[in-house]
N, CA, C and O atoms as a GROMACS GRO file, in nm:
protein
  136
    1UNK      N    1  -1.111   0.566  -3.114
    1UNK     CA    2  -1.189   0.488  -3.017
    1UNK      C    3  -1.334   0.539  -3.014
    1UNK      O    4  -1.367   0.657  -3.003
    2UNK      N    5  -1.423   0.419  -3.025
    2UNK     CA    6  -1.588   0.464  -3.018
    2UNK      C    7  -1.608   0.443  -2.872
    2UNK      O    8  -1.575   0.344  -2.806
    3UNK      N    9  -1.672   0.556  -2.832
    3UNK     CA   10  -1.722   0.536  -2.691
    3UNK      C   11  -1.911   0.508  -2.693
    3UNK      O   12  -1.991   0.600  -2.711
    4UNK      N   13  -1.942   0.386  -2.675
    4UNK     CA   14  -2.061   0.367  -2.638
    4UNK      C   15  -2.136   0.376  -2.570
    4UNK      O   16  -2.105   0.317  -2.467
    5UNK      N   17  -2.286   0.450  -2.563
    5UNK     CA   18  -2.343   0.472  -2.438
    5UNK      C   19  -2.401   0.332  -2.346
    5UNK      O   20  -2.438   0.346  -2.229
    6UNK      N   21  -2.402   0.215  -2.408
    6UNK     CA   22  -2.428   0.097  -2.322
    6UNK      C   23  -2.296   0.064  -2.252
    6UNK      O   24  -2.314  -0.036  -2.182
    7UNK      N   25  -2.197   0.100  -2.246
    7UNK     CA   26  -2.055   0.114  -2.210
    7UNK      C   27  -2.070   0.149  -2.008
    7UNK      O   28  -2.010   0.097  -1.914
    8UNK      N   29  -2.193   0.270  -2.013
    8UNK     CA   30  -2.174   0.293  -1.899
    8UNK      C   31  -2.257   0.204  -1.783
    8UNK      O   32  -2.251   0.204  -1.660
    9UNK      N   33  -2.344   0.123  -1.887
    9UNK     CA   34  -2.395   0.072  -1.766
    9UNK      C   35  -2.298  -0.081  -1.700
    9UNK      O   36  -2.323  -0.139  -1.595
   10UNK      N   37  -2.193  -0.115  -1.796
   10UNK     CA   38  -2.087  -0.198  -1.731
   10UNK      C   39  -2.038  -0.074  -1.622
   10UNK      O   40  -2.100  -0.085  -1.516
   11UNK      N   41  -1.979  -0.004  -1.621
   11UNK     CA   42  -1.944   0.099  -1.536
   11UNK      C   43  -1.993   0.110  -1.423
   11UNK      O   44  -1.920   0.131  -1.326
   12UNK      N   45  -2.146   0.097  -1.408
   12UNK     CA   46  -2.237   0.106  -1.294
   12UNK      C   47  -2.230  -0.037  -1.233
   12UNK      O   48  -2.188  -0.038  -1.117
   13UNK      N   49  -2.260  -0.148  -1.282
   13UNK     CA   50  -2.219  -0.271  -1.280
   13UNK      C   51  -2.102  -0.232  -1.135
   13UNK      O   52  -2.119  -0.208  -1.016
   14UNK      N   53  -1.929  -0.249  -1.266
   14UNK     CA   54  -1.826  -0.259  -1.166
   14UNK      C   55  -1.893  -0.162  -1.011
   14UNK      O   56  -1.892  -0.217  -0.901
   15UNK      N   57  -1.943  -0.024  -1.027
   15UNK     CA   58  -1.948   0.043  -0.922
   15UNK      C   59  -2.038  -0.012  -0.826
   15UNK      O   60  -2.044   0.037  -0.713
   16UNK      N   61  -2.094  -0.087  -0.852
   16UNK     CA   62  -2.193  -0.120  -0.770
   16UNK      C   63  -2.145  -0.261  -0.658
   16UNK      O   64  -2.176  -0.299  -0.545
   17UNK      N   65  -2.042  -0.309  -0.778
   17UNK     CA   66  -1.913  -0.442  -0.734
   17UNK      C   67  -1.828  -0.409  -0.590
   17UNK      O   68  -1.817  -0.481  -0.491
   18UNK      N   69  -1.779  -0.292  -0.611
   18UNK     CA   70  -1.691  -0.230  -0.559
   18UNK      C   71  -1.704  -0.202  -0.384
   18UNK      O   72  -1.766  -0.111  -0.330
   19UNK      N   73  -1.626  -0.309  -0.321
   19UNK     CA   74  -1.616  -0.295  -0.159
   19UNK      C   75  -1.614  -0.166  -0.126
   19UNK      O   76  -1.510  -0.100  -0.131
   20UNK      N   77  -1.748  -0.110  -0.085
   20UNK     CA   78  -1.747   0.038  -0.028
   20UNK      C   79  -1.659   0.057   0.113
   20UNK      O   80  -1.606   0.167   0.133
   21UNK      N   81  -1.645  -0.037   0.197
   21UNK     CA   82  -1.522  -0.056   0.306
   21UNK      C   83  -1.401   0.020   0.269
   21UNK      O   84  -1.354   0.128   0.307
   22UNK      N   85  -1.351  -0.100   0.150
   22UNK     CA   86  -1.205  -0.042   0.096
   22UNK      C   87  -1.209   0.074   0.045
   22UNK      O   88  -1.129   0.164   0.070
   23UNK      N   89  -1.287   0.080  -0.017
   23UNK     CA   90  -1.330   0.206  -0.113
   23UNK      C   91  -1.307   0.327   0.016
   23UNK      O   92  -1.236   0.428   0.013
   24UNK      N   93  -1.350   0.302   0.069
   24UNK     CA   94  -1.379   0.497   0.192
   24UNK      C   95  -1.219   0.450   0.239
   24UNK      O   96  -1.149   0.551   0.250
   25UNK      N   97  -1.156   0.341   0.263
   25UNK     CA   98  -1.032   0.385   0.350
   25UNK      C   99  -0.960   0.427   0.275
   25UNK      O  100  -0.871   0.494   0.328
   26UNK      N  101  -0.951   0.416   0.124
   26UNK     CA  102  -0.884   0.454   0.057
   26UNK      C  103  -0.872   0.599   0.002
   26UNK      O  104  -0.769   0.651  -0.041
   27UNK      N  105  -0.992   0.653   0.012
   27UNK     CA  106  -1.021   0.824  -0.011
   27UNK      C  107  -0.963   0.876   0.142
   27UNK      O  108  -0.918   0.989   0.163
   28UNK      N  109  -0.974   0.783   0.229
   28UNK     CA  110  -0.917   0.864   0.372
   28UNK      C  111  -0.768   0.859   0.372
   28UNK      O  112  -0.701   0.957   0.402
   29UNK      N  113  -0.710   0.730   0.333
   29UNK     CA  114  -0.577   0.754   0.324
   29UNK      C  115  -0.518   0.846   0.223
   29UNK      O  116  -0.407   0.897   0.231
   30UNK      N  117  -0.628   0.866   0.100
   30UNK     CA  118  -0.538   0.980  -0.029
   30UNK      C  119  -0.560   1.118   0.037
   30UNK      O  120  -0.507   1.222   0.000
   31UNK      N  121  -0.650   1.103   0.145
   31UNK     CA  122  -0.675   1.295   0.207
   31UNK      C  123  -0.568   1.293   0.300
   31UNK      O  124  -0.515   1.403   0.310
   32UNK      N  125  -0.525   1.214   0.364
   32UNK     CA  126  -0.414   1.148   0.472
   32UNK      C  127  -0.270   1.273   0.365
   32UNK      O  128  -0.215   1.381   0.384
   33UNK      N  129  -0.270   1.164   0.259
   33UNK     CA  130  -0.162   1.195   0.182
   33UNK      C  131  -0.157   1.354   0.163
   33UNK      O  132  -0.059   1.423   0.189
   34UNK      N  133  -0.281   1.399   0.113
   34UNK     CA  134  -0.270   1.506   0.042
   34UNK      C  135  -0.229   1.663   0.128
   34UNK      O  136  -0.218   1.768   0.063
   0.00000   0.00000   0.00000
């Protein structure tokens, strides 16, 4: 597998996509867990 460095800016893309809402309840529920 070739890993491309234009690869990461889809990466930043999705992250930038990404419901920061869900996103934090979900690090609170895995510290919940842990």
């Amino acid at each position: 597998m070739d890993m491309k460095m234009c690869a990461t800016s889809d990466v930043a893309r999705q992250w930038e996509s990404i419901d920061w809402n869900k996103a934090d309840r979900y690090v609170k529920n895995l510290k919940c867990v842990l």
